[in-house]
C-alpha positions, -999 to +999 in steps of 0.1 A: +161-109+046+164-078+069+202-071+052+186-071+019+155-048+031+192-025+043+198-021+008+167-001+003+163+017+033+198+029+030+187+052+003+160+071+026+127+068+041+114+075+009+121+072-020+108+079-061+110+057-084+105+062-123+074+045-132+042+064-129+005+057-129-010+076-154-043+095-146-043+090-109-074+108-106-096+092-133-088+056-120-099+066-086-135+075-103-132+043-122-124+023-092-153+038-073-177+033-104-171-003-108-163-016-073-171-020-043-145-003-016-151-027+018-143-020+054-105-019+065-101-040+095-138-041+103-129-043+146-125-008+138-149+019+129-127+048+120-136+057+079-107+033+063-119+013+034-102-007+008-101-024-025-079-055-032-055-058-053-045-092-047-065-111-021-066-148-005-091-161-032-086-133-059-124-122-050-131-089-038-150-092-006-125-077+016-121-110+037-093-120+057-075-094+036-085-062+045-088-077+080-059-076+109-040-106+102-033-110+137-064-110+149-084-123+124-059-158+130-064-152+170-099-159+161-103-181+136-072-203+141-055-194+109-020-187+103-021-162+070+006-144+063+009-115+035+023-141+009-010-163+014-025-130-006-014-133-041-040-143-062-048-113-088-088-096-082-100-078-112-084-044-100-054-057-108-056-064-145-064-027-145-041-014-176-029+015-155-015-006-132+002-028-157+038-015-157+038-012-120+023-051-114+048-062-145+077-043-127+074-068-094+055-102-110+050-129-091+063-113-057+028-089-055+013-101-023-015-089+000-022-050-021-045-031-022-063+005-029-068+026+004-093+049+010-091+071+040-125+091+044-126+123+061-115+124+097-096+090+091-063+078+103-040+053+115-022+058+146+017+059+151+030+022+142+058+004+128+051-024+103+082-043+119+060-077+120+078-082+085+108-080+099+121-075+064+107-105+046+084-073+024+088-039+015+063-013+009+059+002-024+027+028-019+011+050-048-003+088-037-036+088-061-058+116-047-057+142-020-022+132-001-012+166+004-012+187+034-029+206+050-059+186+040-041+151+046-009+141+064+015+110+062+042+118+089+068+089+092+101+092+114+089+127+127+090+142+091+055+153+072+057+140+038+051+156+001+039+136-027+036+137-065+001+122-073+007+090-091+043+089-087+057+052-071+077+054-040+094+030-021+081+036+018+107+017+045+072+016+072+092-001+092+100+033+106+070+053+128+050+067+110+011+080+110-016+094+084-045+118+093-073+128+067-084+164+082-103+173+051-139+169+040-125+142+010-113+112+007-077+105-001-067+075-017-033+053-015-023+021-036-005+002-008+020-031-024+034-056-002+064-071-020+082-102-015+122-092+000+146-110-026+175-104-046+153-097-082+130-070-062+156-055-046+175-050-077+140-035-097+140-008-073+174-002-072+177+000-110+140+023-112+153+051-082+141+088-096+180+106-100+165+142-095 
C-alpha cells in the first residue's frame, strides 16, 4: 500500500483538490444546532471534541471512535482498526457533504468533524500507524488561519481556503494549536489506500 500512498505524497504535503463544501460556515452552526459534539479521546482533557462522520455502529455517541484506538483495545481487548468505522451517522447524509462522500464511496472509514476549542492542540506526531493502508483528506471549515490557529506539518505553517478539500500526507510531523478565543473546526476523512482512490485524487488536484 505504502507505494500507492507515494503516488500522492509525491505531489506535496498538501495538496487542493477541486471539490468544495459550500457554506463552510453555516454547516458549522448547523452541526452545532442539531448535534451533539462529544469528547476527543476522553484520557485527555485538552478542549478537542468531535462529531462522527462514520462511526462503529453509525450512532453518534463518540464511542470507540473518537477514542484512541490503541488504547481503547489495550483496555478493552479489542482489535479495531479505522476500517471497522464505516457505517454512515446522520452527519453524513448531510447534502453539503454529498459530492465529497460520493467522490470516495464505500472506502470512507473512521471521519469525522473536529472541533478544537480555544487553547487546544495536538502535539507533534506522525500518523505513520497506517503505514499507508489510508490517506487523509481534511476539510478547513472555520477559523484555520493564523495567527489565531496554526496547523504546522514538516516545519512549514499552513494557509487554508475555508471549505476547500485537501489531501494532507500526516504521515509527515506535524501539529495544530488554537491560540484564539474560538473554536476552529476541521472535517478529518480517513480513506481506504487503493487503486480507485488514488486515482479520484489524482484526477480532482486544484491546477492553479
Amino acid at each position: 500500500m505504502i507505494d500507492l500512498y507515494n503516488r500522492l505524497a509525491i505531489l506535496g504535503t498538501v495538496v487542493e483538490l477541486k471539490t468544495k463544501i459550500d457554506n463552510p460556515i453555516k454547516f458549522v452552526e448547523d452541526t452545532e444546532r442539531d448535534y451533539d459534539y462529544v469528547i476527543y479521546n476522553p484520557r485527555k482533557s485538552i478542549n478537542r471534541f468531535g462529531l462522527s462522520i462514520t462511526s462503529l455502529d453509525g450512532k453518534l455517541t463518540g464511542i470507540p471512535d473518537l477514542d484512541s484506538l490503541s488504547e481503547y483495545n489495550k483496555e478493552n481487548g479489542t482489535t479495531y482498526t479505522e476500517r471497522d468505522f464505516d457505517k454512515p451517522t446522520p452527519l453524513y447524509y448531510d447534502t453539503r457533504l454529498a459530492e465529497l462522500t460520493s467522490l470516495f464511496k464505500n472506502n470512507i472509514v473512521r471521519s469525522h468533524i473536529l472541533r478544537i476549542d480555544p487553547g487546544g492542540y495536538f502535539p507533534a506526531h506522525r500518523d505513520s500507524h497506517h503505514s499507508g493502508n489510508h490517506f487523509r483528506i481534511i476539510v478547513p471549515l472555520k477559523n484555520v488561519k493564523p495567527p489565531q490557529f496554526y496547523f504546522i506539518i514538516d516545519n512549514d505553517i499552513k494557509l487554508w481556503n475555508i471549505g476547500s478539500v485537501y489531501f494532507v500526507d500526516t504521515i509527515k510531523a506535524h501539529v495544530l494549536f488554537n491560540a484564539s478565543l474560538s473554536s476552529s473546526y476541521w472535517i478529518v476523512f480517513n480513506i481506504i489506500t487503493n487503486n480507485d482512490t488514488i486515482e479520484t485524487v489524482l484526477n480532482n488536484v486544484l491546477i492553479c
